[in-house]
N, C-alpha and C positions, 0 to 999 in steps of 0.2 A: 454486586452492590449490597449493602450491609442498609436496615433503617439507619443505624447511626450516623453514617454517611450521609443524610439528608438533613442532616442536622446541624450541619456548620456556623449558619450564621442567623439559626431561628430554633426555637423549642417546641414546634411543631410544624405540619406539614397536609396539604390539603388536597387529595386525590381524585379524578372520576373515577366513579365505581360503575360499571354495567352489570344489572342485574334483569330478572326479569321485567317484560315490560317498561322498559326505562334504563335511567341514570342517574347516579346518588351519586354521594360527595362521602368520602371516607376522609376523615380529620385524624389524625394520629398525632399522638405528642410523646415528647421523650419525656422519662420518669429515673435515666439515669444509668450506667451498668447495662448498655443493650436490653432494657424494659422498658416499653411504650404502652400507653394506653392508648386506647381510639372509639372513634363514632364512627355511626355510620345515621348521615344524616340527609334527609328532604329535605323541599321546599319548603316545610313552617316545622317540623318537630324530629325528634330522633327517634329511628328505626331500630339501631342495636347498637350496644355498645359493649367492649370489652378489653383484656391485655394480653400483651406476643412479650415472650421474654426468646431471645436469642442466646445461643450458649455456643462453647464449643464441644466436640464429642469425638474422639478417637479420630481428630486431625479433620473433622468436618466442620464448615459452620450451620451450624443446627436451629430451629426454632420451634415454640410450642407455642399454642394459643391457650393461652392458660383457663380464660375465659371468654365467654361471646354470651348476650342475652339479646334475643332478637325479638320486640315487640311484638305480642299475639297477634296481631292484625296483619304483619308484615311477613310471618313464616311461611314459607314453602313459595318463595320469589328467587330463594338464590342468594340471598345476601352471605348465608352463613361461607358458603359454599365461593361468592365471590371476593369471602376475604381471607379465606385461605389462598388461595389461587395470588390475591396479590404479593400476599410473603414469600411463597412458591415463587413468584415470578423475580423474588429481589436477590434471590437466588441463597435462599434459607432451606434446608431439606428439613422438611417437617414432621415434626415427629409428635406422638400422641404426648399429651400432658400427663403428669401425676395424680391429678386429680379429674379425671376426668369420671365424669358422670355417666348416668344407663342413657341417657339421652347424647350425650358425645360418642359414645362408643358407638350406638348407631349410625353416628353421620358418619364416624371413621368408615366404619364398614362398608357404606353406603358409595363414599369415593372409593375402596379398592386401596388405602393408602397402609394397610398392613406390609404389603408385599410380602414375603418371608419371615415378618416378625408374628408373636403371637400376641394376639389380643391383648390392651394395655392390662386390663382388668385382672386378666393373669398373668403378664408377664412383669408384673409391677408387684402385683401383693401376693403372689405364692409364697413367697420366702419371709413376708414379714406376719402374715394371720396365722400360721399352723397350720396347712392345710395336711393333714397328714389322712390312711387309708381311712382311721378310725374317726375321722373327724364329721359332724353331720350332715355336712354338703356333698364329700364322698360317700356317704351310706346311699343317700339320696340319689345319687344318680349311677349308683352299681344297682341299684333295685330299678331306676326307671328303664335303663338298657335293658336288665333284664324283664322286664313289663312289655318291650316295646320292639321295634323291628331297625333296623338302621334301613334311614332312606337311601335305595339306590343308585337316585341323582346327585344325592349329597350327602355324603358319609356322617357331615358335623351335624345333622336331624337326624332325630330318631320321628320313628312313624306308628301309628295305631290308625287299625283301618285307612279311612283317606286322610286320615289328618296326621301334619309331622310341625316337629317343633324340636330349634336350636335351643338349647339350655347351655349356657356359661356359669361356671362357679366363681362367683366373686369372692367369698373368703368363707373361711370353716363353716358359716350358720347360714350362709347367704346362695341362693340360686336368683342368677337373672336371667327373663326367661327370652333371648332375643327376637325369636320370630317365631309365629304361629301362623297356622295354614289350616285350611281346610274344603275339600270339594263335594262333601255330599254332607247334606244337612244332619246333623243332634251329632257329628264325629267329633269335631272341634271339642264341644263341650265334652264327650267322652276322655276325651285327651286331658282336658285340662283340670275335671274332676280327679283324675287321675292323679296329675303331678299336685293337686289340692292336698290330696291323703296323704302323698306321699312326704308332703312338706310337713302334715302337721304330725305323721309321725313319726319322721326323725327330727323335729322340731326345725324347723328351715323358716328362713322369711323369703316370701319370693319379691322379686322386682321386676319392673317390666316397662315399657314407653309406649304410649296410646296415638296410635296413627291410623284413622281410618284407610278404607281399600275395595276399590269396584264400590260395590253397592253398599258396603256398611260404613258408618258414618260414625265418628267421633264417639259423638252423643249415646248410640247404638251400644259400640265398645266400653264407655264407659259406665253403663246402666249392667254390661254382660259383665264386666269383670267387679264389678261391686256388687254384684250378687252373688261371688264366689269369693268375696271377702276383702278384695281392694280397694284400698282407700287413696286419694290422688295427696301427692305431696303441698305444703301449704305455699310453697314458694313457688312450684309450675304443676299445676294438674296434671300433666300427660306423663308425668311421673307416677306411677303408685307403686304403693305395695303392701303388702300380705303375711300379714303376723302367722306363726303358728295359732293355728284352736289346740289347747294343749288338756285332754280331758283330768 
């Protein structure tokens, strides 16, 4: 079944949603060309809303959630998470957006929904930023490898002392920095001092999505990574990022 299919004899269409703790009502409407917009909505106000464009793709039929904004109050319940699942279940193979953001790209990851493909972030914009060897996100991360030790449990982290941390290159001037770790106290910040210099001197901007973890909190992350120069984006704070200091 296709959304379009539910759309026969009405311009939109009104689902139960299970998410955490509960059950929400997912509202979708047609916008035209297999693109729908939708809510996801409670009992008095809306939780999240966003649009799914359906395509076809070398003989599949395919879908992308182009967008999703899920109300700070309501994140980390599953919504995001339960409305992929329903496109998935209409029997859409879903595939990462074009524009998808450092905070999509982690949900991607998060589901496991790569399978064999490589990360949108590169497998989208290699070919159109320049990424070539000479280019400053490449200098940046031939120096940080060489800085650093590849983690044994996961080839894609590199490690210093106890601390490892995935870096993706999003395009020639850009490193996002997907996950950081650390098990014994002041490594962390040695690591990420680290990839600090190395940013400002091949000139990089880094990026990065702020999720607390165990015992450190938000709040916590976001006071640590603003004092190594991160600043939260104006449209969702768990965004930031990190200019070159260029002497």
């Amino acid at each position: 079944m296709r959304l379009i299919d539910l759309f026969e004899n009405s311009n939109s269409s009104t689902v139960p949603l299970k998410i955490k703790n509960g059950v929400v009502k997912l509202l979708v409407r047609s916008m035209g060309r297999d693109r729908f917009s939708f809510q996801v909505l409670g009992k008095t106000q809306e939780l999240a809303f966003g649009e799914f464009q359906g395509f076809e793709r070398n003989g599949e039929h395919c879908g992308s959630v182009e967008e999703i904004v899920v109300s700070e109050k309501y994140r980390r319940r599953g919504i995001a998470t339960a409305v992929y699942d329903y496109f998935q279940s209409l029997g859409y193979k879903i595939v990462p957006s074009d524009s998808l953001k450092p905070a999509g790209m982690e949900f991607w990851k998060s589901r496991q929904l790569f399978e064999d493909e490589e990360p949108p972030v590169l497998k989208i914009r290699l070919g159109r930023t320049g990424i070539t060897p000479d280019s400053p996100a490449k200098k940046f991360m031939t120096a940080f490898e060489a800085a650093t030790q590849e983690n044994f449990l996961n080839p894609k982290k590199q490690q210093l002392g106890s601390a490892h941390a995935e870096l993706v290159v999003a395009n020639r001037n850009t490193i996002h920095i997907g996950d950081i770790q650390s098990h014994q106290p002041g490594h962390g910040g040695r690591l990420m001092r680290l990839i600090c210099e190395l940013a400002d001197q091949f000139e990089v901007k880094l990026t990065l999505w702020v999720e607390g973890y165990e015992e450190t909190s938000d709040d916590q992350l976001f006071e640590w990574y603003g004092r190594l120069g991160f600043v939260s984006d104006p449209d969702d704070e768990r965004e930031m990022t990190r200019w070159p200091r260029v002497s």
